[in-house]
C-alpha positions, 0 to 999 in steps of 0.5 A, a space after each residue: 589234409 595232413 599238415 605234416 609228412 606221415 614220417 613226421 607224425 611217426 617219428 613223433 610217435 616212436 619219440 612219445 613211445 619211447 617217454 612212455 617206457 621210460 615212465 612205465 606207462 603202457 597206455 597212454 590216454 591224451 585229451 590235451 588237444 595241442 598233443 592229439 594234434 601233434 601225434 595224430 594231426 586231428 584238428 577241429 573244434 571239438 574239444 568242448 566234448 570229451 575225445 581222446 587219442 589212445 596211444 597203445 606201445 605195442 601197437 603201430 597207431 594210435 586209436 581216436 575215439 570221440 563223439 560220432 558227429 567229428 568222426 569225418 573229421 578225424 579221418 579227414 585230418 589224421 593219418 591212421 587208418 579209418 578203423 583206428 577211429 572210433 565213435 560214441 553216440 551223441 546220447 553221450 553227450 552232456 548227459 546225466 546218466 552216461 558219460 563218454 569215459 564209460 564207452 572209453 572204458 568199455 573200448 579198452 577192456 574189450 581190446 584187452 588193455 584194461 589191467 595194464 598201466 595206464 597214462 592219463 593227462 591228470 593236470 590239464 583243462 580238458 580232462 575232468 575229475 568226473 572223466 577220471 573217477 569213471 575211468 576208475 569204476 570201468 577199469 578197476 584192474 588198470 594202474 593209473 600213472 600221472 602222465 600230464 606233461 608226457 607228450 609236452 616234453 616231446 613237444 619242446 624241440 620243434 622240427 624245422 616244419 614246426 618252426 617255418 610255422 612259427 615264423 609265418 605266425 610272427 609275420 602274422 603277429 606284427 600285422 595284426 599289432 601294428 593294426 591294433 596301434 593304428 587304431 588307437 587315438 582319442 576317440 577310438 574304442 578299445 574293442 575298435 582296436 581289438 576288431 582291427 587285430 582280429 582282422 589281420 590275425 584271420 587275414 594274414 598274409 597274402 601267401 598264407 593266412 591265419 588261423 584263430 589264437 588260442 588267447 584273445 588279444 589282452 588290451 588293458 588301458 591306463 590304470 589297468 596297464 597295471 596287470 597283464 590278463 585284461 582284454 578290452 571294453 568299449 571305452 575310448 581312449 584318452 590322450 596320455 593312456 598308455 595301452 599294452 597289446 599281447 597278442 599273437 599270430 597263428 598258422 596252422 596252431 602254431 603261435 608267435 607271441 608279440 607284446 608291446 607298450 604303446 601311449 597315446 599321445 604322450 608317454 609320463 617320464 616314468 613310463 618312458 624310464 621303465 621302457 629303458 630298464 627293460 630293453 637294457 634287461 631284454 638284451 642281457 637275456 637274448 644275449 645269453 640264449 645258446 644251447 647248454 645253459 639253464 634255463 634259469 641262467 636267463 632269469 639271473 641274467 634279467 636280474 643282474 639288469 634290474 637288481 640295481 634299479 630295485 626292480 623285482 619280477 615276482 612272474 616267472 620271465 617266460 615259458 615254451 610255447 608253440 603248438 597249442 588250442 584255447 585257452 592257452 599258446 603255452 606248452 606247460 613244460 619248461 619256464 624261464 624262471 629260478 630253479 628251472 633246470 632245463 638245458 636249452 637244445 637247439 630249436 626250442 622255443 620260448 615266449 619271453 616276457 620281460 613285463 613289469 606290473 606295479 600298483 597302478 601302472 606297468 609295462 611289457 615287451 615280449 619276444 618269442 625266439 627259437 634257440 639256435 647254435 648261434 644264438 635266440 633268433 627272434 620270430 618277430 621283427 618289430 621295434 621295442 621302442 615305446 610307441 607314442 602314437 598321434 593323439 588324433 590321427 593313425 601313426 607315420 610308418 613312414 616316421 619310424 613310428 611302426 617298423 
């Protein structure tokens, strides 16, 4: 069940290994669930219970210890060898009185680790303050190091495999937002196009099909365009709403994506002038997307569009994202934004959000790219004109309306 050639998860251990003595980390505790997928392929739902993937760099292969019930599961999808994986008993979960940290804990004294340097992922959602301060009282001879972007950064250049996943998932993305579109017209509901997405972001494609999204599709309406993190309810829309989908397909966890401005019926002047802002803003940025620039020269791009129609972007213009679980695509590393001095190498990629919110409207196109030698090559193919759909019937691909 391996998704990757076992080459590929070594050499992304070799890479892990070599960050790791870069920063001194000896052994490195991952319970991001995105980074135990890239070293090891484990996937399933699970991560609502604490797991962990032990990376140990003097041994050969990692260790994965998790609650006994997904012990199957990860001789399934990884590629160690079955006494690599480990298990603790279910009286360990959601208890008062034990806690899986302590069989961690145990794991690692009894093979010898618990006084060496150890890396733990101090800054993400599935490590918790309680898991840490266990850690501390089983293993009192360790040195604990902050190692919460360590495996992220080694994520940041993605293999060719890697991106063959993303574009499949940007396929996905512009399936699953011209559904949410069609569905849009008076007397339609918001969860009515939402139902409409999710369908196609499960179906996909007839060569492949989708896997679930690590965000819900957001779809806020009208006045509520005005900030971009509201999903949906069960009003209809009006004629004269404007509607902002984000949404993004997903293959194999890998995502692409793709957000876009719709209104029903009719679009305001103003809303159709923001539009106009923002491509002119959008093509200044791609156009300078190449290896061997900052990051933040993209942000100064966007900039030099909008300074001269007064218009400041408070959020950052976007951020790298690839591989990733609930509740977030984004890889918590690099982000598009004033003072970010990554350089930009060949075959990253970014989520750019070029979205514009006021007090009681707003407006957002994204794009995902990967960075080529010859430029950002977009991961989706899907107009960013403003999208005025039929306040009553679904709109005319044939038209132009969708392409």
């Amino acid at each position: 069940m391996l998704t990757f050639d076992i080459l590929e998860y070594q050499e992304r251990l070799r890479r892990t290994k070599a960050r790791m003595e870069k920063q001194g980390v000896e052994v490195l505790l991952i319970t991001d669930p995105a980074n135990m997928n890239y070293i090891s392929g484990y996937d399933a739902w699970s991560f609502y219970v604490h797991q962990m993937l032990i990376v140990i760099i003097d041994e050969p292969q990692p260790i994965w210890i998790g609650r006994l019930m997904d012990e199957n599961g990860a001789k399934a999808t990884t590629w160690m060898y079955d006494e690599n994986i480990m298990s603790y008993p279910d009286y360990y979960v959601n208890s008062e009185v034990y806690h899986p940290m302590q069989f961690i804990g145990d794991i690692l004294n009894e093979i010898g680790h618990g006084n060496r340097r150890i890396g733990v992922e101090m800054d993400q959602y599935y490590f918790s303050a309680k898991a840490y301060m266990t850690l501390l009282q089983k293993l009192p001879n360790a040195t604990f190091i902050d190692a919460t972007s360590l495996v992220n950064w080694v994520r940041i250049v993605k293999s060719d495999q890697e991106l063959e996943f993303m574009r499949r998932a940007g396929q996905i993305s512009e399936r699953a937002m011209t559904a949410g579109i069609q569905a849009m017209h008076t007397g339609s509901r918001e969860n009515d196009a939402a139902a409409a997405i999710y369908y196609e972001l499960i179906k996909g494609t007839e060569e492949f099909g989708g896997d679930y999204p690590s965000i819900v599709p957001m779809i806020p309406t009208g006045e509520n365009t005005s900030t971009p993190h509201l999903t949906w309810s069960d009003r209809y829309f009006e004629e004269g709403n404007a509607v902002i989908i984000e949404l993004s397909g997903c293959y194999e966890r890998y995502h692409a994506p793709l957000a876009r401005t719709i209104s029903i019926g009719h679009a305001s002047d103003r809303l159709y002038r923001l539009n106009e802002i923002v491509q002119e803003g959008i093509e200044n940025v791609l156009s300078r997307a190449k290896p061997g620039i900052y990051l933040e020269e993209l942000e100064e791009a966007w900039r030099e569009s909008t300074r001269k129609y007064g218009i400041e972007k408070e959020s950052r213009l976007g951020y790298a994202m690839g591989l990733n679980y609930p509740p977030d695509w984004g890889e918590h590393t690099a982000s598009i934004r004033k003072g970010d001095k990554t350089v930009l190498e060949p075959n990253m990629t970014f989520h750019f959000i070029p979205g514009l919110w006021f007090d009681a409207d707003g407006i957002e196109m994204s794009e995902s790219f990967v960075v080529t030698d010859q430029g950002a090559e977009l991961l989706t193919n899907y107009t960013r004109d403003l999208i005025v759909t039929s306040p009553y019937h679904f709109p005319d691909n044939s038209q132009g309306i969708i392409s």
